[in-house]
C-alpha positions as CSV (number, residue, x, y, z in Angstrom):
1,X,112.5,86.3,81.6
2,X,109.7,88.7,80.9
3,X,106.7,87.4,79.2
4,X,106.1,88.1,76.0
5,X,104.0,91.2,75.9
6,X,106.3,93.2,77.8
7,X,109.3,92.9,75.5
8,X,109.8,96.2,73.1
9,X,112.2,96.4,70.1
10,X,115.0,99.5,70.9
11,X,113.5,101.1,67.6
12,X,109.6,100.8,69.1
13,X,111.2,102.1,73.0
14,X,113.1,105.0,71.2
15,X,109.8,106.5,69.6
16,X,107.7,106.0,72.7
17,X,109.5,105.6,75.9
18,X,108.1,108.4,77.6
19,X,104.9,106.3,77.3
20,X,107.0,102.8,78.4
21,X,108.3,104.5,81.6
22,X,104.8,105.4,82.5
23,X,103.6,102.2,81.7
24,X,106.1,100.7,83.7
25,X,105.2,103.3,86.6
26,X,101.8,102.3,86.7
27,X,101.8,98.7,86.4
28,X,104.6,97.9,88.6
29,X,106.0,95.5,85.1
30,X,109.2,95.8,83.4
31,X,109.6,95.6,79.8
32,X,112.7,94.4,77.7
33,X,114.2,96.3,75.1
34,X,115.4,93.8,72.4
35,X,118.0,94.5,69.8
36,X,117.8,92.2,66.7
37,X,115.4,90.0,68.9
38,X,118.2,89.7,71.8
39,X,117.7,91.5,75.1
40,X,119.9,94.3,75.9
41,X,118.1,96.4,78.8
42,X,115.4,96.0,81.4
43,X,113.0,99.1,82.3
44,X,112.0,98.2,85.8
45,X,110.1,100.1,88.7
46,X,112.3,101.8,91.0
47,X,112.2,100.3,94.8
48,X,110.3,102.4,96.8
49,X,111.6,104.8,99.2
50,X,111.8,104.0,103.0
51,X,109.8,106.7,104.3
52,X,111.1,109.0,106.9
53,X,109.5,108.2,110.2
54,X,106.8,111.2,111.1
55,X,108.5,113.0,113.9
56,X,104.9,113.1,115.7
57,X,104.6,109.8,118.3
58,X,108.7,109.4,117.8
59,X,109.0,109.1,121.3
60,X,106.2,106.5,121.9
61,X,107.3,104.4,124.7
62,X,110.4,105.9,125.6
63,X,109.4,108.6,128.6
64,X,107.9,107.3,132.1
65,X,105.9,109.3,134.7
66,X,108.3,109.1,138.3
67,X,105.5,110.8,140.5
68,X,102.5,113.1,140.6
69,X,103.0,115.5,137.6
70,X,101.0,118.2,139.5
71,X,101.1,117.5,143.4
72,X,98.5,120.5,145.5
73,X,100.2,123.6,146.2
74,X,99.0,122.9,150.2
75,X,98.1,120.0,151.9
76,X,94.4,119.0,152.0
77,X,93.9,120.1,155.3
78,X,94.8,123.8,154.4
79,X,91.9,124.1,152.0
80,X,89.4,126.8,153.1
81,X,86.3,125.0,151.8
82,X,87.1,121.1,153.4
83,X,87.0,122.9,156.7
84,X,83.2,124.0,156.5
């Protein structure tokens, strides 16, 4: 059960529960609503969203090189200035 301090009478939540949910929002608490001294709801933080993995790095680890990305155009011995 809540502790004390975050329990509200309906009539209290009715007039101000714009200010409850954003209480609630920024502490992370809930609150009870109490009827005649009885609990009949719970204002609670929502669970927070899984966040959609970025789509930059989404293939970390999944590619491999197989070879020279860029081989030479011609063979070492071809070029002009390793002759001189």
């Amino acid at each position: 059960m809540a502790a004390p301090d975050d329990t509200i009478p309906i009539s209290k939540f009715k007039a101000t529960c714009l200010g409850v949910l954003e209480r609630v929002r920024r502490t992370g608490k809930r609150v009870v609503v109490t009827r005649f001294g009885e609990p009949i709801a719970e204002v609670v933080p929502p669970t927070p969203a899984a966040r959609e993995p970025d789509w930059l790095g989404s293939m970390r680890g999944r590619g491999s090189i197989r070879g020279d990305l860029v081989p030479p155009v011609v063979e070492a011995d071809e070029w002009e200035i390793l002759r001189s």
